[in-house]
C-alpha positions in Angstrom: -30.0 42.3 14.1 -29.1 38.6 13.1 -26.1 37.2 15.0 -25.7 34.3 12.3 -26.1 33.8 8.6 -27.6 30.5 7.3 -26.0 29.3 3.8 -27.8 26.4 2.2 -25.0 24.3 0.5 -22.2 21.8 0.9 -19.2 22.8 2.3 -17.4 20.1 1.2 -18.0 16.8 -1.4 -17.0 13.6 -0.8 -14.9 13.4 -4.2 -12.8 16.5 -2.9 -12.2 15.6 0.4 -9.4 13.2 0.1 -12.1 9.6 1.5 -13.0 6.9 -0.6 -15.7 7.3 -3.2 -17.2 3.9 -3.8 -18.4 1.3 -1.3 -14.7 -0.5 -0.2 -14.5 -4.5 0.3 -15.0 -5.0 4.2 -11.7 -5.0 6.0 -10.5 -8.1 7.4 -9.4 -8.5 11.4 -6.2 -8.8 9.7 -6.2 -5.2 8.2 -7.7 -3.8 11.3 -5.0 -5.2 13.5 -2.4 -3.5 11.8 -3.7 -0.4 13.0 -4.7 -0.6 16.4 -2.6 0.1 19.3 -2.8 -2.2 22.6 -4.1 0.8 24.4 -7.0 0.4 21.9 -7.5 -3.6 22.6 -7.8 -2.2 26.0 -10.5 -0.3 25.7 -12.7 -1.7 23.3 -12.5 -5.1 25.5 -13.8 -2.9 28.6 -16.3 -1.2 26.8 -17.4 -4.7 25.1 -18.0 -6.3 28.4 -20.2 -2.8 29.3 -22.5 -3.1 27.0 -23.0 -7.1 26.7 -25.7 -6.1 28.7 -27.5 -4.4 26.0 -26.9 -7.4 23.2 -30.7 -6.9 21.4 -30.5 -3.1 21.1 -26.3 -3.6 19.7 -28.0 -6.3 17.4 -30.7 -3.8 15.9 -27.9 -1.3 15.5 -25.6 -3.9 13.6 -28.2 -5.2 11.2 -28.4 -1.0 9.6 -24.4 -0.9 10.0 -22.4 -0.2 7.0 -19.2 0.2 7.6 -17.9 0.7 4.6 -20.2 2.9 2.9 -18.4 6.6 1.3 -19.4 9.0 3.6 -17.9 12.5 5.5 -18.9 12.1 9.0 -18.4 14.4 12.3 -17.4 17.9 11.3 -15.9 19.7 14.0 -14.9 23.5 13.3 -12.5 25.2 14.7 -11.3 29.0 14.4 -7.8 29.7 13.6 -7.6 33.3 14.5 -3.4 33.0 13.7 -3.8 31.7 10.3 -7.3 33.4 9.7 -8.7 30.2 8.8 -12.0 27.7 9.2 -10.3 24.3 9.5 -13.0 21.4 9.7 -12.1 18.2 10.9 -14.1 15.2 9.7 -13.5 11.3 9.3 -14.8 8.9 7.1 -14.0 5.6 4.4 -10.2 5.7 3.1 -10.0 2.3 2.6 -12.0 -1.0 3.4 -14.1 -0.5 6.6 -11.5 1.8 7.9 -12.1 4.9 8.7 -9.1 8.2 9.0 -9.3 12.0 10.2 -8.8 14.0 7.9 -9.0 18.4 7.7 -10.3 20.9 5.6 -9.4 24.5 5.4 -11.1 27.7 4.3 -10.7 31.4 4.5 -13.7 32.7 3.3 -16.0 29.8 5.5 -18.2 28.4 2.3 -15.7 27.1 0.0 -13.0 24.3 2.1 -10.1 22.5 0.3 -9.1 18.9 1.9 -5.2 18.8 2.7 -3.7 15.5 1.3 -2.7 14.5 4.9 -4.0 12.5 7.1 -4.4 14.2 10.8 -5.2 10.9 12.8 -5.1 7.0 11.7 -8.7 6.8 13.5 -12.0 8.1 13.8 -11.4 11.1 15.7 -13.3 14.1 17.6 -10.9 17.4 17.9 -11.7 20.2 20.6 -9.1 23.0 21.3 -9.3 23.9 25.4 -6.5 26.0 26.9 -4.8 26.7 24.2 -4.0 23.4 23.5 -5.5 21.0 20.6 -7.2 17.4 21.8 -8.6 14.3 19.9 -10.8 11.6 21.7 -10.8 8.8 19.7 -12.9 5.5 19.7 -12.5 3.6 21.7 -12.6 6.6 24.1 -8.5 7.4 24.0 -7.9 10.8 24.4 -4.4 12.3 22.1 
């Protein structure tokens, strides 16, 4: 007996899911400011000085980066056994080069309908552990 059905399709397209659609004009340091908390400075500045070490491989990485290319990115699924719902986080493009977490629900798991909200103002991982709902962020915050 299978454990798992295998369904070949998208569960969700970029025009439904609430992201940008087109390639966005490059945010400024100005835009990106706006947003970020000093926790955040924090912990990208720690992280920089990390991995200044590794300045070629980060320099391959940067020539093939995009950052503001359309694009859903990093769906995690969780179960909502109260609700009896799939809700799929993801991230990607709202505006510029910056990037929002966003969810998507479904009760049948094939077909998932974007909410208008936005769940987090940043690139965001969820995981539910003890009854209780988390989001590590980059820089590496954890919500």
């Amino acid at each position: 007996m299978e454990l798992w059905t295998s369904y070949n399709q998208k569960l969700l397209f970029l025009e439904n899911s609430g992201l940008a659609n087109d390639v966005q004009k490059k945010s400024t340091l100005t835009d990106l400011a706006k947003l970020i908390e000093i926790s955040e400075v924090f912990a990208v500045l720690s992280s920089y000085q990390q991995n200044k070490k590794d300045a070629k491989t980060n320099q391959e990485l940067l020539k093939n980066y995009k950052p503001n290319r359309p694009h859903i990115s990093s769906p995690d699924i969780l179960i909502d056994t109260v609700q009896k719902q799939i809700r799929m986080y993801y991230h990607g493009i709202v505006q510029g080069s910056i990037q929002k977490t966003k969810v998507a629900l479904s009760s049948n798991r094939l077909n998932f309908k974007s909410t208008i909200d936005v769940l987090m103002e940043r690139y965001a991982r969820l995981f539910k552990f003890q009854d209780y709902y988390y989001a590590l962020t980059i820089p590496g915050l954890l919500y």
